[in-house]
C-alpha positions, 0 to 999 in steps of 0.5 A: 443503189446507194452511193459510196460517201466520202467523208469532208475535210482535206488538205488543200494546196491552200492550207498552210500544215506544212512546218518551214523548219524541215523540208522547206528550210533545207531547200533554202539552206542549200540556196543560200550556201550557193550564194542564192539571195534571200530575198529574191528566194522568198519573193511572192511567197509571203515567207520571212527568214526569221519567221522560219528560224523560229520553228513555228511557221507552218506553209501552204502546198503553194507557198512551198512550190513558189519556194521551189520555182524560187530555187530552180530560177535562181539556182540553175543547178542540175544536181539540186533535186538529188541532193535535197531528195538525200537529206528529206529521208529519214530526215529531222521530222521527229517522231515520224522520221525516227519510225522510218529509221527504226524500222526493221524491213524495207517493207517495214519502211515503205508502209511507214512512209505512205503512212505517214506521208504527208508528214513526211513528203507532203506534196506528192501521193505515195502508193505501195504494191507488192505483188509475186515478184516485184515491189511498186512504188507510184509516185501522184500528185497531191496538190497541183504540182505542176511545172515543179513536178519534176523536181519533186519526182527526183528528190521523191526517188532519191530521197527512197533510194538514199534511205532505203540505202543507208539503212540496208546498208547496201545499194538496192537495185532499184528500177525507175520509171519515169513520165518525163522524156529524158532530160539533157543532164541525164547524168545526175540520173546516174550518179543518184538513181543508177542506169536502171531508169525509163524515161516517157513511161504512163507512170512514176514508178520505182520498182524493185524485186520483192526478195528485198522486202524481207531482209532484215535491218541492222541496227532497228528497234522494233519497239522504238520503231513502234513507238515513234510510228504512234508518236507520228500517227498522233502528229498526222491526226493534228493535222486539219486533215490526213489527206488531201483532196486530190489522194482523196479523189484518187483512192475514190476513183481508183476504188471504183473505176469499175462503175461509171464514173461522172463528175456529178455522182463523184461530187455528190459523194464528196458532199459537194455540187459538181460545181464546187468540186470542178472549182476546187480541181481547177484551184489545184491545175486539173479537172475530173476527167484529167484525174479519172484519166490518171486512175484508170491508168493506174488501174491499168498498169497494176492489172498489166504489170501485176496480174498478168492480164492481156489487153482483153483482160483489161478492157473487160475487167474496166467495162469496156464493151468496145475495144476501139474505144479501150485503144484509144481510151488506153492510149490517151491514159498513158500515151500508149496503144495495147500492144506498145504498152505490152512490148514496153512491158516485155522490154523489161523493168 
């Protein structure tokens, strides 16, 4: 059987497409409105202020998570996250930002900022899943996040809670599903992200009941909206790639998670030996079986949470002959055995 090909060229966490005038400067200008120094916020990154006020300057994935390790170490504030998360959407991107602004739905929204998502929100990988009942949004890493991985997940979720609500003109009911135990300043958590949250879940998700999906947005142009979604689309394609590796990978993985999966014939689809793709993972802070973990879970929790599949159901739609190996495959993909994950599941959203 032929093997899938994937085409070449990706973003990598090298590669500097990333413009310092938007998300990265917001960042700074909240630091130095709180007395941060300049200096000792750009150190290590090889970035000058001046460089940024020019409107030119492009970062690397890198360089914007040295920024934000810069922040957290100077700033020692808890509500850091939050607030730059309230400012990044719609935001100032131009014709990317005034598509999510005109857009005539929270649907509308949603399927403009996964499009548009590396324009948008470069560093995390975004997944829409409406099924009968629910609205999920999965929140992935794109480069190699790492320790600011957090971070970047509650500016993510504040940054869709506060768009979502400005532009519905309601405070939307979402629910959060959180990987990370729960922090000491859970508060924060309240005040920007409501009570509805789930912390050591297998996934980041927000999730919400598709009744919202549909209402209409006072206020929008569906034309303006249109236009300024080709405008970005046309930003997204100047890119050196429209995504990156690891989304790249994942989509791959996902797609065919039925199939065995090995680092060599994935390689080989990627036009690379296994040796360089182990490389480029290892550059990124994973590896394949990491991410074939990270897929499978994905896969796993779409069929559980909305296709209504038991844990039989599961192990046979995934090739899994041995149910003793599903436990603990399932359980090392998200810290769950079969029945936990249903009775997390049955707990409610």
């Amino acid at each position: 059987m032929d093997r899938p090909s994937v085409r070449s060229g990706w973003l990598e966490c090298d590669i500097r497409f990333i413009p310092a005038h938007y998300q990265p400067a917001s960042l700074i200008d909240l630091a130095l409105g709180r007395g941060v120094n300049a200096h000792r916020l750009l150190q290590g990154t090889g970035l000058f202020h001046e460089d940024i006020l020019t409107g030119h300057q492009r970062v690397s994935p890198q360089q914007f998570l040295l920024l934000i390790a810069n922040v957290q170490q100077q700033m020692h504030a808890d509500d850091t996250s939050f607030l730059l998360g309230q400012q990044w959407l719609p935001g100032h991107f131009g014709a990317a930002s005034h598509a999510l602004g005109h857009a005539v739905n929270l649907l509308e929204a949603l399927e403009r900022l996964v499009r548009l998502q590396p324009l948008l929100w470069p560093l995390l990988r975004l997944r829409l899943r409406v099924d009968e009942h629910h609205i999920w949004l999965e929140w992935g890493d794109s480069f190699g996040v790492g320790a600011q991985g957090v971070f970047l997940i509650e500016a993510g979720m504040a940054a869709v809670m506060g768009m979502s609500q400005w532009l519905s003109g309601q405070r939307l009911p979402w629910s959060f599903h959180l990987s990370h135990e729960q922090p000491r300043y859970t508060e924060q958590y309240w005040v920007h992200l409501g009570e509805r949250l789930r912390f050591g879940s297998p996934l980041n998700q927000m999730c919400l009941p598709r009744d919202f999906l549909y209402k209409p947005w006072l206020g929008a142009s569906a034309t303006a909206g249109q236009v300024a979604e080709q405008e970005g689309l046309l930003m997204l394609s100047a890119l050196p790639a429209s995504q990156s590796l690891l989304d790249s990978l994942h989509d791959y993985l996902v797609a065919h998670v039925r199939r065995p999966l090995r680092l060599e014939g994935v390689a080989e689809a990627f036009d690379m030996s296994a040796a360089t793709l182990k490389r480029k993972l290892h550059k990124h802070g994973t590896g394949f079986q990491q991410q074939l973990d990270r897929a499978r879970s994905s896969v796993a929790l779409e069929l559980y949470q909305s296709r209504g599949y038991s844990s039989e159901d599961v192990a046979d739609y995934l090739n899994f002959t041995d149910r003793a190996n599903f436990r603990r495959s399932l359980r090392r993909w998200t810290g769950l055995l079969p029945s936990e994950l249903q009775n997390w599941l049955m707990s409610g959203r």
